[in-house]
C-alpha positions in Angstrom: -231.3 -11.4 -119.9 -228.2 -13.0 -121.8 -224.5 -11.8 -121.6 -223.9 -9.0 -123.5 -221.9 -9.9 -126.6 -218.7 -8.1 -127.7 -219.8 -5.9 -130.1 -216.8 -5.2 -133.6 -215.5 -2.0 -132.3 -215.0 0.3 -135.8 -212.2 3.1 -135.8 -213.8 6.8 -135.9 -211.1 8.9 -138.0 -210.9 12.4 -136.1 -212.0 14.4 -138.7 -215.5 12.2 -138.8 -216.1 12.1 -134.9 -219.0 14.1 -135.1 -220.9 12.6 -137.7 -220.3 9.7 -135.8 -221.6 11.0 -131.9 -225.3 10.1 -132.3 -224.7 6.6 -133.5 -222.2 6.3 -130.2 -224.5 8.1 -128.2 -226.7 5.8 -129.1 -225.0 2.4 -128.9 -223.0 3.9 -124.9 -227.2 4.5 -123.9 -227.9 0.9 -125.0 -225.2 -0.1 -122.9 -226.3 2.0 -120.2 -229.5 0.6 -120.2 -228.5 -3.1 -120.3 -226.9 -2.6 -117.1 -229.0 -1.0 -115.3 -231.4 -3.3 -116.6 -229.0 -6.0 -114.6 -229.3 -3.9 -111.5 -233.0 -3.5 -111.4 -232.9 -7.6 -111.8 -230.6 -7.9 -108.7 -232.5 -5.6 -106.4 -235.9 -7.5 -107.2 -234.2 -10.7 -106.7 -233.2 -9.9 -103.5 -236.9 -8.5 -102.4 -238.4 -11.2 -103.9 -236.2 -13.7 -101.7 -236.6 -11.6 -99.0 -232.9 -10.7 -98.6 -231.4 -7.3 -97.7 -230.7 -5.3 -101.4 -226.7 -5.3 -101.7 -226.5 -1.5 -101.8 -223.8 -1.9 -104.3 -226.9 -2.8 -106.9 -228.3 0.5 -106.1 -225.2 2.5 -105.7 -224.3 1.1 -109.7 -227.9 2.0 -111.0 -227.5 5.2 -109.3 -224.4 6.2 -111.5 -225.5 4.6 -114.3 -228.6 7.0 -114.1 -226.1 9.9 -113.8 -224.7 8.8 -116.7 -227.3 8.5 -119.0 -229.0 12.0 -117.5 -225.4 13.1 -118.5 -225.5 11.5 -121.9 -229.0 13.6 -122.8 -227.5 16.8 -120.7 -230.5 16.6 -118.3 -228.4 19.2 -116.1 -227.7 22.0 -118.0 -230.9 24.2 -118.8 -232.8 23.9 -122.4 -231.2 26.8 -125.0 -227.9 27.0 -123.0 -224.9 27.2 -125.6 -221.5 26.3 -124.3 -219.3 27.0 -127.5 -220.6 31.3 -128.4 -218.5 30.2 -131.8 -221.5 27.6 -131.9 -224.3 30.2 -131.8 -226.7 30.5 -135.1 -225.7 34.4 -135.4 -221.8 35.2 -134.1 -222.0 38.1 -131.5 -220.2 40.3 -133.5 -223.3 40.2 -135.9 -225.8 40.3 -132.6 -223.5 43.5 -130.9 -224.2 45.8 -134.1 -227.6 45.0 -134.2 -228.1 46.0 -130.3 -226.1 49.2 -131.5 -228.2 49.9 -134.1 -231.4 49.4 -132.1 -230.0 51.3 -129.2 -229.1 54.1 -132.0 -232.6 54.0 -133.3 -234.5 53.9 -130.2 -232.3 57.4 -128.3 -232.8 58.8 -132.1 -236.6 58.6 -131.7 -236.6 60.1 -128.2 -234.4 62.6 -129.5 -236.9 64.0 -132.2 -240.1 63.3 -129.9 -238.0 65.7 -127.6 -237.3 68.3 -130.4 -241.1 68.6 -130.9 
């Protein structure tokens, strides 16, 4: 594997940032995966020439596995929204529809009670 080459770095304007995250996602997980790529190399090096693995190698391909699991959000469980503003129906809209449900359901107990 050859040295990674400087890559032109382009200026994001604020109001554009996230238009912009997947293709930075993107090019930080390439990254990622370069170097870890590097550590992998190291570590089989050293077993293949029947040296002791610098723990360093491993330590670094331990973080940068943290890193990526970070990257996809590996961590947090699958549906979990972190921004309620960011939610397909605002809880106001979700509150009055439990209201109304819970008014429709003590209604109907209320008239199977009355009969």
């Amino acid at each position: 594997m050859g040295a990674m080459e400087p890559v032109p770095v382009e200026e994001i304007p604020e109001e554009s940032l996230s238009e912009h995250a997947p293709r930075v996602r993107a090019l930080v997980i390439r990254r990622l995966e370069a170097l870890y790529e590097l550590t992998q190399t190291q570590i089989h090096l050293a077993e293949e020439k029947g040296r002791p693995v610098d723990p360093r190698w491993a330590e670094l391909g331990l973080r940068i596995t943290r890193e990526v699991s970070s990257q996809y959000r590996l961590a947090k469980p699958s549906g979990v929204v972190d921004d309620p503003d960011a939610l397909p129906v605002p809880l106001d809209v979700i509150h009055d529809q439990l209201r109304e449900l819970e008014t429709k359901l003590s209604g109907g107990d209320a008239a199977r009670s009355a009969a």
